[in-house]
LOVEX-296807 format. One record per residue: residue number from 0; x negated, y, z of N, C-alpha, C, O in turn. Coordinates in nm, 3 decimals. Each point is the difference from the previous one (the first is absolute). Layout:
PT / NUM / X / Y / Z / X / Y / Z / X / Y / Z / X / Y / Z
...
//
This chain:
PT / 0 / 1.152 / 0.095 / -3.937 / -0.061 / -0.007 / 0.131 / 0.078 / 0.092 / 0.094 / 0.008 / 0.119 / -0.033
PT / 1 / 0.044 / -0.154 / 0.132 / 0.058 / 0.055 / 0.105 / -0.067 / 0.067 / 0.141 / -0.084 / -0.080 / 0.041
PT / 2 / 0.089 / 0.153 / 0.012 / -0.117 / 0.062 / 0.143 / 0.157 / -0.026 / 0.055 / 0.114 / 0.014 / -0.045
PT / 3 / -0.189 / -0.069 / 0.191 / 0.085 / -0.065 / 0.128 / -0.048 / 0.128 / 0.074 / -0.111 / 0.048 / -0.023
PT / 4 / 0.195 / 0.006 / 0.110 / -0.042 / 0.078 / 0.073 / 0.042 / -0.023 / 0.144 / 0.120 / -0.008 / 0.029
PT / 5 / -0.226 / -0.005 / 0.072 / -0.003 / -0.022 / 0.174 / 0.146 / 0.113 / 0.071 / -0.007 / 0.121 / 0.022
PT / 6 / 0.092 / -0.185 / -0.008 / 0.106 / 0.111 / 0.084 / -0.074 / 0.025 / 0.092 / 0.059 / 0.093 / 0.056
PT / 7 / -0.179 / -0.118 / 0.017 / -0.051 / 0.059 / 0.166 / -0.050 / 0.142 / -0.049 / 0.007 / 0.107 / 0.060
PT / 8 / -0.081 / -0.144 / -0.231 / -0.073 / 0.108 / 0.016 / 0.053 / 0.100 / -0.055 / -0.050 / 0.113 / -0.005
PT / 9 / 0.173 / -0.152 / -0.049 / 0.120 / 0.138 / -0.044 / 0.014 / 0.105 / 0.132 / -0.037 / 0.117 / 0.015
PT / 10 / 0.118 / -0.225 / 0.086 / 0.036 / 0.038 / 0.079 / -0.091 / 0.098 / 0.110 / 0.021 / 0.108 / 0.056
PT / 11 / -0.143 / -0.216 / -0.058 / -0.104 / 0.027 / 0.115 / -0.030 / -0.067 / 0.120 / 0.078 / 0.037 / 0.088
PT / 12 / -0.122 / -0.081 / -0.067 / -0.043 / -0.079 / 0.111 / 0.081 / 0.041 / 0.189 / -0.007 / 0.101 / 0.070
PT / 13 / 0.040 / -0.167 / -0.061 / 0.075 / 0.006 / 0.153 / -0.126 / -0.027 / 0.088 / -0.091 / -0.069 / -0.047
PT / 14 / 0.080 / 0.136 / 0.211 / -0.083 / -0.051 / 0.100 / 0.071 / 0.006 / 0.111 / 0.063 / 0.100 / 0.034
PT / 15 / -0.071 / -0.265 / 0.066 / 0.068 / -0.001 / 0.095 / -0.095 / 0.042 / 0.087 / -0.115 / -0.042 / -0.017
PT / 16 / 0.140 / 0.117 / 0.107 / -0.096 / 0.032 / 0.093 / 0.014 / -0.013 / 0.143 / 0.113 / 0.048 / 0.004
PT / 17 / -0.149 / -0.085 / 0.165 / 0.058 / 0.063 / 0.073 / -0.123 / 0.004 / 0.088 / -0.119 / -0.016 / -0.026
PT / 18 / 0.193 / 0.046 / 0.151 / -0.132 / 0.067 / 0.146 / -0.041 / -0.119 / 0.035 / 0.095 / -0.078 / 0.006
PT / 19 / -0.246 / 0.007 / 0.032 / -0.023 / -0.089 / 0.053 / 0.043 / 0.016 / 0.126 / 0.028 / 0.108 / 0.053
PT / 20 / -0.022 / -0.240 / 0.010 / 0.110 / -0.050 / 0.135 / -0.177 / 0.034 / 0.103 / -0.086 / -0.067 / -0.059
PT / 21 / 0.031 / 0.131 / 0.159 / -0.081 / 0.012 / 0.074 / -0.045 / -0.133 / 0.039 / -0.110 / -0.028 / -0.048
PT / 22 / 0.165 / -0.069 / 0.127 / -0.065 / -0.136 / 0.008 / -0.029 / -0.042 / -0.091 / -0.122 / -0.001 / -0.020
PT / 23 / 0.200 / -0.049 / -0.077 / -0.045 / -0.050 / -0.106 / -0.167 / -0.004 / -0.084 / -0.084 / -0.077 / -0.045
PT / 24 / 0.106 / 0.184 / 0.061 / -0.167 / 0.103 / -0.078 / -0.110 / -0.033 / 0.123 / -0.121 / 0.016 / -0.014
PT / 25 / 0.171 / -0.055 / 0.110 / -0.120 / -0.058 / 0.123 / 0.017 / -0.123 / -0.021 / -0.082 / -0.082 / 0.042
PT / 26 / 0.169 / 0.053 / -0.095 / -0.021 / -0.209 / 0.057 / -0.097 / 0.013 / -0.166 / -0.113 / -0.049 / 0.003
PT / 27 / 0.172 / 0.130 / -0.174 / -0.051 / -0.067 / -0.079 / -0.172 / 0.047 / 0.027 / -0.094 / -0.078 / -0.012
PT / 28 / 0.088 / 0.172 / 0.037 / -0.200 / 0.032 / 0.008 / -0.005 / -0.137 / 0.084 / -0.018 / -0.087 / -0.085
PT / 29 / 0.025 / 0.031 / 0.201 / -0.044 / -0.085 / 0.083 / -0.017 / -0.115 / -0.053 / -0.091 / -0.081 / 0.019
PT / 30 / 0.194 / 0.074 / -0.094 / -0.040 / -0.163 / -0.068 / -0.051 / 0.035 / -0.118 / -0.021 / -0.105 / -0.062
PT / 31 / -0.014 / 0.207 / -0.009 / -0.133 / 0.033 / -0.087 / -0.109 / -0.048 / 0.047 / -0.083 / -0.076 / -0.051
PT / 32 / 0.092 / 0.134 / 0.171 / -0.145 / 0.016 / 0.050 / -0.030 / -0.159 / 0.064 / -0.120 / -0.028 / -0.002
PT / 33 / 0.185 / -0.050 / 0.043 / 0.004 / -0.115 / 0.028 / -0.053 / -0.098 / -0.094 / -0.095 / -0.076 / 0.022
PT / 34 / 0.165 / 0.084 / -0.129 / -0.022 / -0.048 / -0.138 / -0.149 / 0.022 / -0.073 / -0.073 / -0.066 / -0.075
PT / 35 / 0.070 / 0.162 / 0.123 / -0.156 / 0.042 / -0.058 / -0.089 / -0.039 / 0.078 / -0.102 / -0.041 / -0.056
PT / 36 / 0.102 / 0.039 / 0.192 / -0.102 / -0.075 / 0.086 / -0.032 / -0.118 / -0.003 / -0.112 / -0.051 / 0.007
PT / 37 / 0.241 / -0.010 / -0.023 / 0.045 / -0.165 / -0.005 / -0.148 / -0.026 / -0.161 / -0.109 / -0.058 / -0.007
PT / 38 / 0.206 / 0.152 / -0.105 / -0.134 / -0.077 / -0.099 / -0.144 / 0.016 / 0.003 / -0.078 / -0.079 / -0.053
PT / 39 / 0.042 / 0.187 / 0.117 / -0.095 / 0.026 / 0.020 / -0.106 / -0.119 / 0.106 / -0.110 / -0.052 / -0.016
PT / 40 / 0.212 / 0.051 / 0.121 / -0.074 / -0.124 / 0.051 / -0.012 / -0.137 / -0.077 / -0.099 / -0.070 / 0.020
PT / 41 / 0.208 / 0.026 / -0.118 / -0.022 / -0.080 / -0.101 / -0.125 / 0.004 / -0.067 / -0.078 / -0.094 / -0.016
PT / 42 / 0.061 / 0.242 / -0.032 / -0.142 / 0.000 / -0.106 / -0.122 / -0.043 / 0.054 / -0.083 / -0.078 / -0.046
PT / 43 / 0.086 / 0.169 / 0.194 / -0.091 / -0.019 / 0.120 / -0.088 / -0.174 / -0.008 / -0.113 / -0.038 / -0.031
PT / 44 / 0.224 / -0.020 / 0.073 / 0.003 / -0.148 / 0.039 / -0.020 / -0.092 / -0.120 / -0.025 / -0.118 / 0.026
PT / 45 / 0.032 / 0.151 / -0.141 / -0.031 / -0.005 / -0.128 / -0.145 / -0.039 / -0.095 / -0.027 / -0.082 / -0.088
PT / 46 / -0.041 / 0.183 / 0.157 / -0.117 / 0.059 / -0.090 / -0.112 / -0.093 / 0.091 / -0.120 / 0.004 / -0.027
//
């Protein structure tokens, strides 16, 4: 019987990271929040 061993977890895990872009982070909440109204009126209209 042989053990395979994960090179990530030899190594360790990498994280790309960077600064959110300021608009960006306003347009994505907005169409969260859009999205969530939208189903909500779905359920609304629903029941």
């Amino acid at each position: 019987m042989t053990i395979n061993e994960r090179s990530d977890e030899i190594e360790g895990k990498m994280e790309l990271s960077h600064e959110p872009v300021p608009p960006y982070k306003g347009a994505f909440f907005i169409a969260i929040t859009i999205g969530v109204l939208y189903l909500g009126l779905i359920l609304v209209m629903t029941l």
